[in-house]
C-alpha positions in Angstrom: -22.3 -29.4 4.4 -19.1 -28.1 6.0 -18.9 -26.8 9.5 -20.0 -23.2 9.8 -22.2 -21.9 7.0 -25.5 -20.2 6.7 -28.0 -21.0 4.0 -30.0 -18.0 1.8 -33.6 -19.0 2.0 -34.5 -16.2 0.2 -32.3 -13.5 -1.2 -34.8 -10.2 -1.3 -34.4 -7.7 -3.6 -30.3 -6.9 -4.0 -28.1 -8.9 -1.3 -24.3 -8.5 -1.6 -21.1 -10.0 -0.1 -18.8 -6.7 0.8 -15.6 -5.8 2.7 -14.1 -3.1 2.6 -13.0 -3.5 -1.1 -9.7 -3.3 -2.6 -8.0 -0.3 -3.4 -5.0 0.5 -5.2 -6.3 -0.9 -8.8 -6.9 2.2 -10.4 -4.6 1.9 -13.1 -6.6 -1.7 -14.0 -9.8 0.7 -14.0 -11.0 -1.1 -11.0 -12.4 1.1 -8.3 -12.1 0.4 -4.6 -15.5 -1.0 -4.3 -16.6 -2.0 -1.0 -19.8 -1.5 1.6 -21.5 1.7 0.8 -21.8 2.5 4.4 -18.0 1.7 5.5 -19.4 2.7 8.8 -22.0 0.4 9.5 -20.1 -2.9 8.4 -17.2 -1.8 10.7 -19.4 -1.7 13.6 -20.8 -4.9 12.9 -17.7 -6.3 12.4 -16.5 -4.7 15.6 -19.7 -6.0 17.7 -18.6 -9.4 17.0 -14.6 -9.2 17.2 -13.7 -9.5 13.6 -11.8 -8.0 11.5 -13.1 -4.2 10.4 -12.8 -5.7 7.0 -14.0 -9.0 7.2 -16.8 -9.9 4.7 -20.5 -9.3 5.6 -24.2 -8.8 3.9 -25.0 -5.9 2.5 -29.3 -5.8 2.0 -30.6 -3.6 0.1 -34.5 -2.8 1.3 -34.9 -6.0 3.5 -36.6 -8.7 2.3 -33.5 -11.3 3.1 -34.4 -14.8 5.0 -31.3 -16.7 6.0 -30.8 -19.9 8.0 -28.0 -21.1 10.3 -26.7 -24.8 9.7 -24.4 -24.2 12.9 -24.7 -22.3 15.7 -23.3 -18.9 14.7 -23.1 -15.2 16.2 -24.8 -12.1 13.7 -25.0 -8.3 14.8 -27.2 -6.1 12.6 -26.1 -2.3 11.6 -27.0 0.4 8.8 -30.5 0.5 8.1 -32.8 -0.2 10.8 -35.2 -3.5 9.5 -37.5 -5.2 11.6 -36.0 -8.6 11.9 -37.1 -11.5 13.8 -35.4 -15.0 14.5 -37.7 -18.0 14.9 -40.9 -15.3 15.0 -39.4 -13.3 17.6 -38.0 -9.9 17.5 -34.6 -8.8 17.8 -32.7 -6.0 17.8 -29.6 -4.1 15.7 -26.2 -3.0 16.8 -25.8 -6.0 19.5 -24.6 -10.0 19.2 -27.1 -12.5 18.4 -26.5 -15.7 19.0 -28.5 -18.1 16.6 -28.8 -22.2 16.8 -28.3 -24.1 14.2 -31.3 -24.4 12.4 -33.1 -20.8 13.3 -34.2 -18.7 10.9 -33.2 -14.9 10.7 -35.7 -12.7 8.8 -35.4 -9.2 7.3 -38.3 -6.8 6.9 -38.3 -3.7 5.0 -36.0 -0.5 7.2 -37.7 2.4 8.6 -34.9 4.3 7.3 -32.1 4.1 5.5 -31.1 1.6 2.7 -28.9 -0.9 3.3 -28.9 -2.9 6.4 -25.7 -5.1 7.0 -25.5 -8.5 8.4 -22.2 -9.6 10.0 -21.3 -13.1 11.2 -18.6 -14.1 13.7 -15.6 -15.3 11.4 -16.7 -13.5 8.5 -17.9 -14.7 5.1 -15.3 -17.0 3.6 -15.8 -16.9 0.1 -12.9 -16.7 -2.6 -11.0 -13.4 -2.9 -10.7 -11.3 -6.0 -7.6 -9.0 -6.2 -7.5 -9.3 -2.4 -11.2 -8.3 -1.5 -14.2 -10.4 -1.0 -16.3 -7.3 -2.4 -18.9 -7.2 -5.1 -18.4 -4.9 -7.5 -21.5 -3.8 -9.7 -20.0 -2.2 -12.2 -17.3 -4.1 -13.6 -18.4 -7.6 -12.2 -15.7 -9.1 -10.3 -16.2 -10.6 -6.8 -18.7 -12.8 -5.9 -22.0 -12.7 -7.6 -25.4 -11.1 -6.0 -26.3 -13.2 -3.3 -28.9 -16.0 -5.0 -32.0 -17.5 -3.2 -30.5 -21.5 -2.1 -27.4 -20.4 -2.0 -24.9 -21.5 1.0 -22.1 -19.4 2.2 -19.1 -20.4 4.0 -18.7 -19.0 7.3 -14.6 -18.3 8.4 -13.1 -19.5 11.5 -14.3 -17.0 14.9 -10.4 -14.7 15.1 -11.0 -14.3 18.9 -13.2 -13.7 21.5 -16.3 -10.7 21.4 -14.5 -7.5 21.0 -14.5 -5.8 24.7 -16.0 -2.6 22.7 -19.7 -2.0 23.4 -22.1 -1.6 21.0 -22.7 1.8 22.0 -19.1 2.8 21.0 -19.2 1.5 17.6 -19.2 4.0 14.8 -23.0 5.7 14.8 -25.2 5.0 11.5 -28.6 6.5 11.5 -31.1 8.4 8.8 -29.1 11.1 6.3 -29.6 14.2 5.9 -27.2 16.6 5.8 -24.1 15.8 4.2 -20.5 17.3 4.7 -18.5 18.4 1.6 -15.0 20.3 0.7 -14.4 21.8 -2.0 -13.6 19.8 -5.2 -10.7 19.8 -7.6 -13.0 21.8 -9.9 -14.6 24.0 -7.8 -13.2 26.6 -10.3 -15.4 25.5 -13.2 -18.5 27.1 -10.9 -20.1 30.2 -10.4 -20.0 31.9 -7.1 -23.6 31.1 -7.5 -23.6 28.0 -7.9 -21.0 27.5 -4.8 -23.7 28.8 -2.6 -26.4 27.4 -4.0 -25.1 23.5 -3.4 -24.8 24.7 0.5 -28.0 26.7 0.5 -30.9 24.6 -1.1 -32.1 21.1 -0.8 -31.5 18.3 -3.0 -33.9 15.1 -3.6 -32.6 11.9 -4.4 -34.3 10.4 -7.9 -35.2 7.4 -8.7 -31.6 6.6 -11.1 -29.3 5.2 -8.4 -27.3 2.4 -7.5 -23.6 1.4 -6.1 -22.3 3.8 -8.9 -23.8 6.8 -8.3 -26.8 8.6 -7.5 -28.5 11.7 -9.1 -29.8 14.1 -7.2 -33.1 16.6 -8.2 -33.0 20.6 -7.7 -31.1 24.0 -8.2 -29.5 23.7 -11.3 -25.5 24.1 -10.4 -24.3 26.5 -13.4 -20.5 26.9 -14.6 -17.7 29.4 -15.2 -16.3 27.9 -17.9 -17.4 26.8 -20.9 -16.0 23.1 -22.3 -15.4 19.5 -21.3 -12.8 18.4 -18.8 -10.8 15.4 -20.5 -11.2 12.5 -18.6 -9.7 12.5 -14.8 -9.2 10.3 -12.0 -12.8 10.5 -9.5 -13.0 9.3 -6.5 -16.0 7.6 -4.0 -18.1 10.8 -2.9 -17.3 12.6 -5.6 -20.1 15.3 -6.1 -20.1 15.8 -10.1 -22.0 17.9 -12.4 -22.9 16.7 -15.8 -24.0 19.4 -18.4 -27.4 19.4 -16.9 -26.6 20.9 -14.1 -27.9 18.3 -11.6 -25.1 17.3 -9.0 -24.4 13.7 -8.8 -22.9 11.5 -6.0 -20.2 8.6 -7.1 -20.8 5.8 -4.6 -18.2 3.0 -3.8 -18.4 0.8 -7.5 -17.6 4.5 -9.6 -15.8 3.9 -12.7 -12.4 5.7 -12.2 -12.7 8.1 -14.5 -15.1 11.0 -15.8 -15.1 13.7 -17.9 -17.4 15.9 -16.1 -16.3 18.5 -13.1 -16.3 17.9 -9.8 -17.9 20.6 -7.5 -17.3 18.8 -4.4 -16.2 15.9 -2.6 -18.2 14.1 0.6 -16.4 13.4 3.6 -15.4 10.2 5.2 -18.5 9.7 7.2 -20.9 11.8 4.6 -19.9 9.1 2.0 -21.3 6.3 4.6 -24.9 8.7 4.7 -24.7 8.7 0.9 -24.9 5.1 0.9 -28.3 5.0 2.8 -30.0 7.5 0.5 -33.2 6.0 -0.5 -35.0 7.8 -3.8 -37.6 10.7 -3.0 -35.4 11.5 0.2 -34.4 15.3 0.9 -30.5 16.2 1.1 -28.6 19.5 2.1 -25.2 19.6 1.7 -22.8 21.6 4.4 -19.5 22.7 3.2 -16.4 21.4 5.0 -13.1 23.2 4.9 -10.7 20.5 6.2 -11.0 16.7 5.7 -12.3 14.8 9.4 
């Protein structure tokens, strides 16, 4: 067994390796991919004096065990799960240090979705098209995390990062979610404009890394038709014929045909990717990007 690596005792329901993806392959009809909550894997990442990009865990719902064959540093962010090492508590958005040979256990979060587990040096498993990022929908990077499994651990860059834990970007429960107009706002009634800022949404039970649907107000258009098919984007808030919004999340196909209302901001896209299903949304409108 080489050096640093931590073994997968058991995987929980959807584990993923994820950096901060690889953009710029649009044109392939590969999207950027990536964490969902960009946010929360920088400030674990940060926590530990990585790279912002360096490879970490993405958990979906808890439920991962992992052990460390060498002694190794982890910092928990995103979704708050109970997690214990050897039986005893510990806590998120601070360094851990773990021997080799403890055992680091995820419950289900209070809130949130995804919880994100960092390691000093960063996941070294192979690169695809420059990213060490799992992408769901058209299958390239690594493969869901698998029960068993070991994973490399890279060399430490440097020392801890001299940033607190306290400055690192904030993640916490979403709610309301900031929004600019979208490149077809125009396809909309004025009614429909102000109903997206005015009513709650509830997130269903059809979600993943590619999108999410959302339940409530039906969003009515101006125009009659179908859009041919045009370039989307991560946050994307689309509207199928249905009239129920939609959010694209970070493994959207680059293309769609249906109009987009809306688009999330920078830090609204890193809420969207802790939506759980039955949870309540409003959406604020933004007039200029953060």
């Amino acid at each position: 067994m080489s050096e640093r690596t931590l073994t997968v005792v058991a995987a929980g329901g959807l584990t993923l390796i994820e950096d901060l993806g690889r953009p710029g392959f649009a044109a392939l009809g590969v999207s950027p991919s990536g964490a969902a909550d960009r946010g929360a894997l920088i400030a674990a990442n940060r926590i530990l004096g990585n790279e912002d990009g360096a490879a970490a865990l993405e958990i979906a719902m808890g439920g991962l065990t992992v052990r460390a064959e060498s002694d190794l540093l982890f910092a928990l962010t995103g979704a708050n799960a109970p997690t214990t090492i050897d039986g005893v508590a510990v806590p998120q958005r601070q360094v851990l240090a773990v021997a080799a040979g403890s055992v680091m256990r995820l419950g289900v979060p209070r809130w949130g979705l995804r919880t994100y587990l960092a390691v000093a040096g960063g996941l070294a498993v192979p690169e695809v098209l420059g990213s060490r990022s799992t992408d769901v929908l058209s299958g390239l990077g690594p493969a869901p995390v698998r029960s068993g499994e070991v994973l490399p651990v890279g060399r430490v860059r440097s020392a801890l990062a001299t940033i607190d834990a306290d400055q690192a970007p904030p993640s916490g429960p979403a709610f309301m979610l900031d929004a600019m107009p979208g490149p077809r706002r125009d396809w909309f009634t004025e009614d429909a404009w102000r109903t997206l800022f005015e009513r709650r949404y509830r997130v269903s039970d059809v979600g993943d890394r590619v999108g999410v649907r959302l339940q409530g107000a039906t969003l009515d258009r101006a125009r009659e038709g179908e859009l041919p098919s045009e370039g989307v984007v991560s946050g994307a808030v689309q509207v199928p014929p249905d009239g129920q919004p939609l959010i694209f999340g970070p493994d959207h196909p680059v293309t769609g045909g249906y109009p987009v209302i809306a688009v999330l901001t920078e830090s609204a896209r890193d809420a969207a990717g802790q939506l759980r299903p039955g949870q309540e949304i409003r959406f604020r409108r933004r007039v200029t990007p953060e």
